[in-house]
C-alpha positions in Angstrom: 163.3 107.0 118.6 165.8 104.5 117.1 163.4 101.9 114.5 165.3 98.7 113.1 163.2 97.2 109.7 164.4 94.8 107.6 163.6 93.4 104.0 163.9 89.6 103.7 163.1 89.5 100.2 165.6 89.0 97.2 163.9 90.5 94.4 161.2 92.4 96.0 161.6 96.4 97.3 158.8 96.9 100.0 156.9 100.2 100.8 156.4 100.8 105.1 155.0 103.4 106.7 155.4 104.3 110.0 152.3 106.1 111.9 152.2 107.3 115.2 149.2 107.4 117.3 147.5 109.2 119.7 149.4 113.6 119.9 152.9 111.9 118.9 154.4 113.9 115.8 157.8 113.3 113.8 159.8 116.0 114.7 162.6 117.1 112.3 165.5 115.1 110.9 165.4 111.5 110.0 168.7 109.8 109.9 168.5 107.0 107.8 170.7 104.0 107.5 170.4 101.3 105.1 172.9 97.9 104.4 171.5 96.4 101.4 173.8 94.4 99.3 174.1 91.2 97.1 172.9 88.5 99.7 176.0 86.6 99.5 178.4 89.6 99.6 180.6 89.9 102.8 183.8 91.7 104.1 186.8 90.2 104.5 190.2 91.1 105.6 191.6 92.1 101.8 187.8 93.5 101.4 186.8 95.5 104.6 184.2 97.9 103.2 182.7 95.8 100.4 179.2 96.0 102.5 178.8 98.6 104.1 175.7 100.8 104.7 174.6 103.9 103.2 173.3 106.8 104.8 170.9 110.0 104.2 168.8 112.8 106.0 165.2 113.3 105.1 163.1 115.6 107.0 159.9 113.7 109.0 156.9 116.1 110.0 153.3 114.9 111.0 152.2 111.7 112.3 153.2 109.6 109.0 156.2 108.9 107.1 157.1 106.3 104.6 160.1 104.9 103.2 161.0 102.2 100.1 163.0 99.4 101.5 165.3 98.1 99.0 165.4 94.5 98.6 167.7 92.1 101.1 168.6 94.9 103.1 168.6 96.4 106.8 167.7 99.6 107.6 167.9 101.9 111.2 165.8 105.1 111.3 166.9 107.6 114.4 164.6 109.8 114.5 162.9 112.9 116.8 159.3 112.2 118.1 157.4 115.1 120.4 
């Protein structure tokens, strides 16, 4: 399951969980992805990488998982649901 969450706010982090219903567990590995930057920052040809996102693993059992959204930034969870 790919989710795609985003933080609008400039000074603000935000706390979401994610909760399946119904016999739907995480299974396993989380790959998490998350662009968060100074909201005016951008890449240009002399400064390719200046934005660009930063990734971890965490490890996602049961039927809940949270995560801390930093502020203005996007963030893609690939995950394993059974």
């Amino acid at each position: 399951m790919t989710v795609t969450l985003s933080n609008a706010s400039l000074t603000e982090e935000m706390e979401i969980e994610i909760r399946l219903s119904g016999a739907s567990r995480f299974d396993g590995e989380a790959k998490v992805s998350m662009l968060q930057s100074d909201v005016r920052a951008y890449n240009t040809f002399d400064d390719p990488d200046r934005v660009t996102p930063a990734e971890h693993t965490e490890n996602w059992t049961g039927q809940v998982c949270s995560l801390r959204l930093l502020p203005c930034c996007v963030c893609r969870i690939n995950c394993f649901i059974r």
